[in-house]
C-alpha positions, 0 to 999 in steps of 0.5 A, spaced: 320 579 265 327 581 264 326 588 265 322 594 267 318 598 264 321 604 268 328 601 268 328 602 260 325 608 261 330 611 265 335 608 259 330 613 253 329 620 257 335 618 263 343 620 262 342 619 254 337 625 254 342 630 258 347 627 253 344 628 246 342 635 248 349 638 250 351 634 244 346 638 241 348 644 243 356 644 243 354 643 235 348 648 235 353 654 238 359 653 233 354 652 227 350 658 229 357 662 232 354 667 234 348 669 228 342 669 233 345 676 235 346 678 229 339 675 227 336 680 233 341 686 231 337 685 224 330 685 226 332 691 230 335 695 225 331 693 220 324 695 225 328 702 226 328 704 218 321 702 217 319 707 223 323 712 220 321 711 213 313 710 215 312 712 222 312 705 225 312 697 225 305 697 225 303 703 219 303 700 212 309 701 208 308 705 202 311 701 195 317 705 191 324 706 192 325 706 200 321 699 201 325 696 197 331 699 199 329 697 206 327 690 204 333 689 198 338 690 205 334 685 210 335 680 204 342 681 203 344 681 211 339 674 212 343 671 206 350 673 209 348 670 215 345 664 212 351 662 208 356 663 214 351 658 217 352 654 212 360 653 213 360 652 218 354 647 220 357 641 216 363 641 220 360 642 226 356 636 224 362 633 223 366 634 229 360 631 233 359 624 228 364 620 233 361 622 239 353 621 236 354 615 233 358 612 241 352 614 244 347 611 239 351 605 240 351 604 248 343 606 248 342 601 244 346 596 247 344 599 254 337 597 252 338 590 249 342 588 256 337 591 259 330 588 256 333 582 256 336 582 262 344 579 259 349 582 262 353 588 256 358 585 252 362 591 251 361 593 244 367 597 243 364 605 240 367 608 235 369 616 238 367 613 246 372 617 250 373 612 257 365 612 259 363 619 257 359 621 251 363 626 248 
């Protein structure tokens, strides 16, 4: 047999897993820029207007005019928050194509040299930078 099952395990969770997980979350970080704080100061706010408005998180809202106020603005700031990640996801996404799809390419490369025991025969990777993965 060519190869080992531990050689092309090393190939599926070795270096290319640490790889795709910074990839990851360098595209994670500049989607989000920052709304997971936002997020928390939303939760927060928004917990300290229910407590004020009916005596705390765990006591039932009383419909009218103030719970809908209080829902009316958490809606109006998760939206904001929401579309700000919209505009900024597809270029994130898109400033780590070339280095995903590099990646791609010289596991799946990686894996054939390695299950079949030929030597690489350097596939030239689009968005490879002298042997790193972006």
């Amino acid at each position: 047999m060519p190869y080992s099952s531990d050689d092309l395990l090393h190939l599926v969770q070795g270096e290319h897993t640490t790889a795709v997980i910074d990839l990851e979350n360098h595209t994670t970080v500049r989607a989000l820029a920052g709304s997971d704080r936002a997020f928390e100061d939303l939760i927060r706010a928004t917990l300290a207007a229910w407590t004020r408005a009916f005596g705390g998180p765990n006591q039932p809202a009383l419909s009218g005019d103030l719970l809908r106020r209080i829902l009316n603005a958490a809606q109006a700031t998760v939206r904001r928050l929401l579309d700000g990640i919209a505009d900024r996801a597809p270029g994130a996404l898109a400033d780590r194509l070339g280095p995903a799809l590099a990646l791609g390419v010289t596991q799946g490369v990686e894996f054939v040299r390695a299950a079949s025991g030929r030597s690489a025969s350097g596939a030239a990777c689009p968005g490879r930078v002298s042997g790193s993965a972006g």
